[in-house]
N, C-alpha and C positions, 0 to 999 in steps of 0.2 A: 600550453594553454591556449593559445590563441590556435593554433592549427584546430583546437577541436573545438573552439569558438565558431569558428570557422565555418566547420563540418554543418551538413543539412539536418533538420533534426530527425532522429527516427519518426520510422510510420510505426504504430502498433497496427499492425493487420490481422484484423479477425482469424480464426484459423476457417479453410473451408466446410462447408455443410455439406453432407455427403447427400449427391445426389440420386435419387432413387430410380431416376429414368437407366442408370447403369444396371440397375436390379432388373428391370422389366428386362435391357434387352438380355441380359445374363441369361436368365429366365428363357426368352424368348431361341437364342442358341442353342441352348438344352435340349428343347422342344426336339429343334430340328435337327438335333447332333443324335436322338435318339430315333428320331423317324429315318435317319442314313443308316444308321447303324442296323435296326430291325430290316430295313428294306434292301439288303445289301446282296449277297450268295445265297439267302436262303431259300429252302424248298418252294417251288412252284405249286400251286393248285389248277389241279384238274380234274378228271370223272372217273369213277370207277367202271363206267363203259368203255373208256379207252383204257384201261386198263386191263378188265376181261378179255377185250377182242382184239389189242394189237401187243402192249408188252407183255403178256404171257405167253400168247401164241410165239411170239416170235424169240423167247427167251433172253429177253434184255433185264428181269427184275433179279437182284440178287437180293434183296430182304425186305419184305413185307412185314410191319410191327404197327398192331394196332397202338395208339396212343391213350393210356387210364389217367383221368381227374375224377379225383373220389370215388374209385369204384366204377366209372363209368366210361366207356369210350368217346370220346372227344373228336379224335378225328386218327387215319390212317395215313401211314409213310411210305410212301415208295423210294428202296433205292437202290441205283440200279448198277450194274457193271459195269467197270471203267472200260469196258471196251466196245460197250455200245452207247456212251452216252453222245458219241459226236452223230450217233443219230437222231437225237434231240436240238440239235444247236439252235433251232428257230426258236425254240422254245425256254433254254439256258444256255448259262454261257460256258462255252466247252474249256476256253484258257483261263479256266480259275481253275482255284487248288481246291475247291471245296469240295469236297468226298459224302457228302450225304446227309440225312436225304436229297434225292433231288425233287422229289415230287408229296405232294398230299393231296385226300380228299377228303370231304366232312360227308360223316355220314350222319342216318337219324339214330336216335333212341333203340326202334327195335331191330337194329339191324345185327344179323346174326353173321359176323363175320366167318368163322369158322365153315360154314356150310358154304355162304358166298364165296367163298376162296378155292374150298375143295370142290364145288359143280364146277369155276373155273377152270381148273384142273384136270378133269375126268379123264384126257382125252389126251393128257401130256406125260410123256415118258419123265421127268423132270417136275419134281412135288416142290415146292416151294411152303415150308410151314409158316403158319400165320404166329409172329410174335409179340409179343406183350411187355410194354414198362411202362411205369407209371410218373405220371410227371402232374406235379403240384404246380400251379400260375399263382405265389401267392403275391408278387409285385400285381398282376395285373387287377386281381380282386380288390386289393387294398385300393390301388389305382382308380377303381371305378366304383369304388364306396367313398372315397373322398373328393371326385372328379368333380362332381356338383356344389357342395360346400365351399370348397376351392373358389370357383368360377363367385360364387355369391361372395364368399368376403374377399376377394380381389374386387368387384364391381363396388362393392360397399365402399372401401378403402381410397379406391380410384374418386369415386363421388363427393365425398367427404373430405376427401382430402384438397380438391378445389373449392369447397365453401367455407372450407376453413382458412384457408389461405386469404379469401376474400373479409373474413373475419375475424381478422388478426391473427391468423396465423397458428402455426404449434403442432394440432392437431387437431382431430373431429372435435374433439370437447370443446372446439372455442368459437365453435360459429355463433354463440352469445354472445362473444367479445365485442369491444367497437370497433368503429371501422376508421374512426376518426385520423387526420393526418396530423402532426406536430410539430411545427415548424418553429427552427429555431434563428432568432435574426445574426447570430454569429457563425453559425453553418453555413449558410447560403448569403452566399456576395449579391446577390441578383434578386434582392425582396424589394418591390414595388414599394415606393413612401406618397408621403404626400405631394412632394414634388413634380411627382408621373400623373398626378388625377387634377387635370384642367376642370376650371369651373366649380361647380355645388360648393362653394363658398360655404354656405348656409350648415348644407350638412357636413361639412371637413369643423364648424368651428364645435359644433357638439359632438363629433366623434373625436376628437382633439382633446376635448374638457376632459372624455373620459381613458385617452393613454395620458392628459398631464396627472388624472388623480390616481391612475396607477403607479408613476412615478414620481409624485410628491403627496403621499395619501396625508400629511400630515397641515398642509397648506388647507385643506377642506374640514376635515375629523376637528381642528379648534375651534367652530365655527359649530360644531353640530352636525355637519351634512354629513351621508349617508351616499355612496355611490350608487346611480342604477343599477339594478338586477338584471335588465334585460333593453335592448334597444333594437325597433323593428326599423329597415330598409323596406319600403315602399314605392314603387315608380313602375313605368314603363320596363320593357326590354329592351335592352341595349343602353339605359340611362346612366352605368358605373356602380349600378348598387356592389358586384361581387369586385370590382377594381377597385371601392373605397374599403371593403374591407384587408382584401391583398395588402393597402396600403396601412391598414391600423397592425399589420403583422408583423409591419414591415419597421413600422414606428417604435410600437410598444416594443418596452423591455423587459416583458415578462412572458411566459408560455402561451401561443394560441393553436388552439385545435379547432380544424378543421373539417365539417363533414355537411355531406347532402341530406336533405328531407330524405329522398327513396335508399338511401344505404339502411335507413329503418326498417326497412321493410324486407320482410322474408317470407318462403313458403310455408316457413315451419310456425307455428303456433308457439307463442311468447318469447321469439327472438329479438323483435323490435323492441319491445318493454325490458327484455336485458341487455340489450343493446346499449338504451339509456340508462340503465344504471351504471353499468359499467363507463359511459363516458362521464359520468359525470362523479363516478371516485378518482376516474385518473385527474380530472380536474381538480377536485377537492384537494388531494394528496399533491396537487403544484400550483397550489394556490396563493397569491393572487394571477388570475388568468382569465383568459377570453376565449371563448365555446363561441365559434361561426358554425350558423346552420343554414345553408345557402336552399333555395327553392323550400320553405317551410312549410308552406299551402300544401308536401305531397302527405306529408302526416299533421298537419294542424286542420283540416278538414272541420267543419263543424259538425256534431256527432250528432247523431237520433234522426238526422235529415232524411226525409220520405225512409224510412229504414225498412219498408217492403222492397225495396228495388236497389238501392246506394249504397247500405252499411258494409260496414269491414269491421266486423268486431276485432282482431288482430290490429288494425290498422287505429281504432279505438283506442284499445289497449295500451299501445304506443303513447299515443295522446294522454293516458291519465296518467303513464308513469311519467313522463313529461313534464306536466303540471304537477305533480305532483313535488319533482328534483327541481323544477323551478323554484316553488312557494310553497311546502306543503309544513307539514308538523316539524318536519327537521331544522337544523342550520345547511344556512347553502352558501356564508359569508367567502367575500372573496372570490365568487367566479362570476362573470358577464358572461350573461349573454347577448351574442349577434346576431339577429337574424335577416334573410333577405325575400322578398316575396314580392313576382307583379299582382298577385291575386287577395289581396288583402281581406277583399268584403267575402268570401269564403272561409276566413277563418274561424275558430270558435272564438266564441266572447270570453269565455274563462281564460284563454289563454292571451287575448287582447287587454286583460284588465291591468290597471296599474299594479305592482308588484309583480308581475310577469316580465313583461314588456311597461317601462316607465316610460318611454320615449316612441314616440314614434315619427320617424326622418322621411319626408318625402321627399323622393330623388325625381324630379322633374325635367321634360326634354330643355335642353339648353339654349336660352338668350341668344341674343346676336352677343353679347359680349365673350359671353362662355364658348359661344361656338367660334369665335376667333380665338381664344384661349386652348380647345381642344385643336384645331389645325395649327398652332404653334407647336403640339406639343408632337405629334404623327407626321410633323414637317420637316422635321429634325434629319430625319436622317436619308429623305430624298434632297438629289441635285437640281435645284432651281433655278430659274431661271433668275440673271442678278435682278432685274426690275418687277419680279413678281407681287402682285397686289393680294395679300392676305386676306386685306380686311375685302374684296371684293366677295371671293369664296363664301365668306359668313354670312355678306349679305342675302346671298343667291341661296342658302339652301333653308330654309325657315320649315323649321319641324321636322330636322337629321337629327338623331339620338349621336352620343357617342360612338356607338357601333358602328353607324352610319359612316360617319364621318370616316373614319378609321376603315374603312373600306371602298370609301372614295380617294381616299392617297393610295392605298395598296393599285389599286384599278388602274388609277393617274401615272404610274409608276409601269405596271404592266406595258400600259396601251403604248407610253413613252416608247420602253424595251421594244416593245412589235414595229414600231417606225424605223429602229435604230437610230434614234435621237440621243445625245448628250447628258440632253436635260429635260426637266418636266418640265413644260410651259402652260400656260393658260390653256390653250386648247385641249390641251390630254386631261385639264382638270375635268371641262363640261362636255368630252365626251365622256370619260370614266361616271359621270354626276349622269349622263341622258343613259346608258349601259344599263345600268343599277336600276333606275327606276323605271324603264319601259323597254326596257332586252335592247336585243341588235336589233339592224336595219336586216328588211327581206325584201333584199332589192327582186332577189328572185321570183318573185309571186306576179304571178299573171292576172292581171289588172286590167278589165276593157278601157276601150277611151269614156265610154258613159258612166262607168262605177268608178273613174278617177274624175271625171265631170261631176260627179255626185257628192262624192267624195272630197272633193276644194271646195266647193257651195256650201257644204255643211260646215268644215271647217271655217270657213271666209264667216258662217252665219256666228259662230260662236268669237272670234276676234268681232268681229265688229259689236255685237251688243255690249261685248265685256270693255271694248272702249268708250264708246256712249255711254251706260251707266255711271254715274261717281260711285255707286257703293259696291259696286263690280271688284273684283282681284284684277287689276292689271295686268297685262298679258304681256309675257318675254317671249313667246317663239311659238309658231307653228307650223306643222310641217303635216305633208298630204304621204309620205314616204311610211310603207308599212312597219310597224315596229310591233313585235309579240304577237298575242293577237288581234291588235290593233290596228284599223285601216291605215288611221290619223291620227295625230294629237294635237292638242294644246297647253302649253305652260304657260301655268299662272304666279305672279309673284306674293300669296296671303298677306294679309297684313297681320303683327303677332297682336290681336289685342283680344283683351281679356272676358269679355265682352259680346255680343251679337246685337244690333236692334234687329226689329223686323223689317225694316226697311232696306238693311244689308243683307238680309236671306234673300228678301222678294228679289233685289239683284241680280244676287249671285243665283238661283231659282232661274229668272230669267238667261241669265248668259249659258243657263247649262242647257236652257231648252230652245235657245237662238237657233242651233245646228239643225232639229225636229223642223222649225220653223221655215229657215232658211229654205228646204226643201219642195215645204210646201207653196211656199211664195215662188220658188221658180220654177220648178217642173209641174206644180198643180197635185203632186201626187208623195209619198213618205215612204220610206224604206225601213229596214231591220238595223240600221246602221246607229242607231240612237237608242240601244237598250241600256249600256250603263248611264247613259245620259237619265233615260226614266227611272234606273233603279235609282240615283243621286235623289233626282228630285221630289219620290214619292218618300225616302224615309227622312227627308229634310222637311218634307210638309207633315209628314204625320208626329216627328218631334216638335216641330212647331204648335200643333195641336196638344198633343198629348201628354206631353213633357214642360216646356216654357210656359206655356197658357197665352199664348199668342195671339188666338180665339175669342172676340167677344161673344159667342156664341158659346162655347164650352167655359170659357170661364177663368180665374184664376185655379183652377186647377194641374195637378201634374199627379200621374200614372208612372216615373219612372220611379224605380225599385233600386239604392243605390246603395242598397244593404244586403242586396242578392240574396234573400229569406226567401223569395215567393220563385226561385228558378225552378225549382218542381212544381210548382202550383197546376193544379189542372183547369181553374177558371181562370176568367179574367177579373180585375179590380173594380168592373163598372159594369150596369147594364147592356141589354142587347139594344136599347132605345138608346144609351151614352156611345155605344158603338156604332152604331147608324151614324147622329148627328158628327163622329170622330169621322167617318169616312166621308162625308157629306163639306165639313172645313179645309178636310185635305185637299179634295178635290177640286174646292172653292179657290186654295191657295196655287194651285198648280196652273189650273186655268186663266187666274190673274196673271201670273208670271209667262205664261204662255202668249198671252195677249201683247202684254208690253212688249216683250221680245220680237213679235208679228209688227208693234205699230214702228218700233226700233230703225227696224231693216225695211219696212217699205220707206220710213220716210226716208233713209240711207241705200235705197235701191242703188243709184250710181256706182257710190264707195261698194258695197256690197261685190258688182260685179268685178270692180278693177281689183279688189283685191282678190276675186277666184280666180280670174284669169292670172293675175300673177302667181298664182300659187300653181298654178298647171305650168307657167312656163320656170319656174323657180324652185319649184317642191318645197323649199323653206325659205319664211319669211318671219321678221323679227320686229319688235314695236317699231323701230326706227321708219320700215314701212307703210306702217298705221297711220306715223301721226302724219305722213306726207301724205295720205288721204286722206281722213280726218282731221287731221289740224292736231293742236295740243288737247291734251284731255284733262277733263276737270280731276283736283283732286291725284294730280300722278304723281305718286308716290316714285314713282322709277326715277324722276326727274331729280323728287329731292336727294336719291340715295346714291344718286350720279350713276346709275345702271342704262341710261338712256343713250350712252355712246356705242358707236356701233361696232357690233361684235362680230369678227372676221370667223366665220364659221362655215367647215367646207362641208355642202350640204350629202355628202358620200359617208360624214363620220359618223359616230355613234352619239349618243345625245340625247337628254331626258333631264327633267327638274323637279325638284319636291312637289307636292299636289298637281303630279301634272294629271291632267283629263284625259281618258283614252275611251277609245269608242272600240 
């Protein structure tokens, strides 16, 4: 007993599925085993002109027999005596044993052998008669009555037989099937929990409510309640919406199916709409369970929208049986739905309404708290440096998604490996952080001394306003060194608030038009080198206007659209006079900010220039810089977040920061 205690337990192993790629090549052998075999000793084709004028004449043919298919001659046989066939060798092959024919020629319809044979002849002591057998090709007829059919349901089969596969599989008849996956949390050792998804606090405790009421339905049901039907994931990209649900799969102890909006969608006409029916009896039928439908914007589209140009009735279609399996006349108890979408104001409203979708979760870019939580969690399993400052990282990247993040340790990790470093230190963090968001350095690019003269004065113009302003972003790093297709840049450190006055636009306005500025104040003259700078600050002033109502001239008004009904609209929301005075405030705002920035840097000429010329003899310079020519700055935040110490950064490495500015 104990030996077989012991013992591993049996596997049950499937028995195999016979795979049909053997068939093909089977098949494809055949082919070729028959084209060797027909092409082997057999008679050569040639002319019955060499025939009239050299093997007859010369007496090599020992039997001539025309060949009959249905009555008809088909084609003619020459063959010849074994003892002149080595006067053919060029032409056959003499060391075979094949005795005959050795030759044929196809003749037409009215050709009158008999007489052709005997004018040959006239003149030769040696008659050779013309013979006759008849030979039936009934492989070859049948062969080429079905050769085409053939070709068509192999092609069909071949076709069919990948979209079925993509559609659950079987056969052609199931490419209505779903597509969904079904994960099971005692199959898979490796299911993501809640423990892996740093951060959304918020949203982890109502997706929580709803795996605790799957697995104590009866702590709620005394009470009355009722579980949601459906629950929408809303955010950004890269914010964890499809990682929180991985994790409810991974939680829950009951069945989750998973599948994409676009697995709906087919070429063929009412596969998407059976599609959804069928996932949602397999659901039914292992019920209680959870239905993830990840990217749900590619079939929740809202319907009837400009529908001369945009509809997909198919795509529709989808959508009604959809709503329909959500909320419609049936019972649907006992399945959740999950869905995840960054496109939300595109949805239909029918499937937005409560009894659809009850909840709706906004997954938002992550806090400095959250964002020290997610670099806890992607930190794990690189080697660090022992005095590594965590909380430093979080400060430094305001407005990294998830994704983000998690692609700044992969980076950090890399860049480490390229040094042949031990460990990932601070430095491989912020150059992996400057990599990602403004490429490599192009040290390569050929650069006059006057467009890198040009080039440090613009940059020098945009650090110094953004230090003189208080409502300015604070500035971590600038540098004159090409990176993408940017001359120069500058990094700014945002402040996370909630929030805008107009008074921190006009600022930030200013410091972005400092660089414009700068130019003109030193050289007298402006260059092409400030066009993202004017794309920033014209649709910063036209939201100002158009949007905020920031405008006492325009008014408390706002034009944005944040229900995305009017994205096909072919007017605008306002008059061609409402439009005027709109371009007329914009313009008003840009030139205020443009001015300040001018009155900024004259009164800052000095600092101005010692910081371009530092920047030619240094290529990068950091606030620590700054505040030695200007002094401390009002309002610096750097100071309180303790970022103000200086940072050992070798100006060769790679290196970028969230909202950095590039020209």
């Amino acid at each position: 007993m104990d030996n077989m205690e012991n013992q591993p337990p049996r596997v049950n192993r499937s028995p195999k599925r016979f795979n049909p790629y053997w068939f093909y090549a089977l098949l494809g052998l055949m082919i070729v085993g028959i084209y060797l075999f027909n092409s082997g000793d057999g008679p050569v084709e040639t002319q019955w002109n060499d025939v009239r004028t050299r093997m007859l004449p010369d007496g090599d043919i020992d039997k001539i027999t025309s060949v009959l298919n249905n009555g008809k001659i088909e084609r003619v046989e020459i063959e010849l005596k074994r003892n002149r066939v080595y006067k053919y060798s060029d032409k056959i092959n003499v060391n075979s044993n094949y005795t005959g024919p050795h030759f044929y020629f196809k003749v037409p319809l009215e050709w009158d052998g008999e007489a052709k044979v005997a004018e040959a002849q006239e003149n030769l002591e040696t008659k050779i008669p013309l013979l006759y057998k008849e030979e039936r090709n009934y492989f070859g007829r049948v062969l080429e009555f079905l050769m085409f059919p053939l070709i068509l349901i192999l092609f069909w089969f071949i076709m069919f037989r990948g979209m079925a596969r993509g559609g659950g599989g079987g056969g052609i008849f199931n490419v209505g099937k779903s597509k969904a996956q079904l994960f099971d949390k005692d199959a898979d050792s490796k299911q993501v929990t809640f423990n892996d998804v740093a951060g959304l606090e918020e949203a982890k405790v109502e997706i929580m409510e709803i795996v605790d009421f799957l697995k104590n339905p009866k702590k709620y049901t005394d009470l009355g309640g009722k579980i949601p039907k459906g629950v929408l994931l809303v955010g950004p990209p890269g914010t964890g919406k499809t990682l929180l649900a991985k994790a409810v799969a991974g939680e829950a102890n009951v069945p989750f199916f998973s599948m994409s909006g676009s697995d709906f969608v087919e070429m063929f006409v009412g596969v998407g709409a059976s599609r959804v029916r069928d996932l949602f009896r397999q659901a039914k039928e292992k019920a209680p369970c959870i239905v993830f439908i990840d990217e749900i914007d590619a079939v929740g589209r809202a319907r009837g929208k400009n529908a001369g140009f945009s509809s997909n009735d198919e795509r529709e279609n989808t959508l009604n049986q959809l709503l329909t399996e959500m909320d419609g006349f049936g019972t649907n108890s006992g399945v959740i739905v999950l869905a995840a979408t960054n496109r939300a104001d595109i949805l239909d409203k029918a499937l937005m309404r409560a009894g659809r979708f009850d909840r709706q979760i906004y997954v938002d870019l992550p806090e400095y708290k959250e964002r020290l939580d997610i670099f806890k969690v992607h930190l794990r399993t690189l080697k660090l440096d022992p005095g590594f400052d965590i909380d430093f990282l979080a400060r430094q990247t305001p407005g990294f998604s998830g994704a983000d993040i998690a692609n700044v340790c992969n980076e950090a990790a890399l860049i480490a490996a390229r040094k042949d470093k031990q460990i990932v230190d601070k430095q491989d963090f912020l150059d992996a952080i400057d990599r990602i968001i403004a490429g490599l350095e192009k040290k390569s690019k050929l650069i006059s001394k006057e467009e890198k003269r040009t080039i440090a004065f613009h940059e020098a113009g945009h650090a110094t306003v953004s230090w003189i302003l208080e409502h300015a972003n604070p500035l971590l790093k600038v540098t004159i060194i090409p990176r993408g297709r940017s001359l120069g840049a500058a990094w700014y450190l945002p402040d996370e608030r909630q929030i805008t006055t107009t008074e921190q636009m006009m600022d930030e306005m200013a410091a972005t038009l400092g660089g414009r500025a700068s130019e003109e104040l030193t050289f007298g003259k402006i260059s092409t080198g400030a066009l993202s700078d004017l794309e920033k600050v014209t649709r910063q002033a036209y939201a100002m206007v158009a949007y905020f109502g920031m405008s006492e001239k325009v008014g408390n008004l706002s034009y944005y659209d944040s229900s995305g009904q009017s994205e096909y609209a072919f007017g605008k929301p306002y008059s061609e006079k409402t439009s005027e005075l709109l371009d007329a405030e914009a313009r008003r705002f840009i030139d205020e900010a443009y001015s300040l920035a001018k009155a900024v840097l004259i009164e800052h000429k000095d600092g101005l220039t010692v910081l371009a010329e530092l920047l030619l003899e240094k290529e990068v310079i950091f606030s620590e810089d700054l505040e030695k020519i200007f002094g401390k700055r009002k309002n610096n935040r750097l100071e309180e977040l303790g970022l103000l110490e200086p940072v050992q950064t070798d100006p060769d490495s790679d290196g970028s920061w969230e909202s950095a500015k590039q020209e």
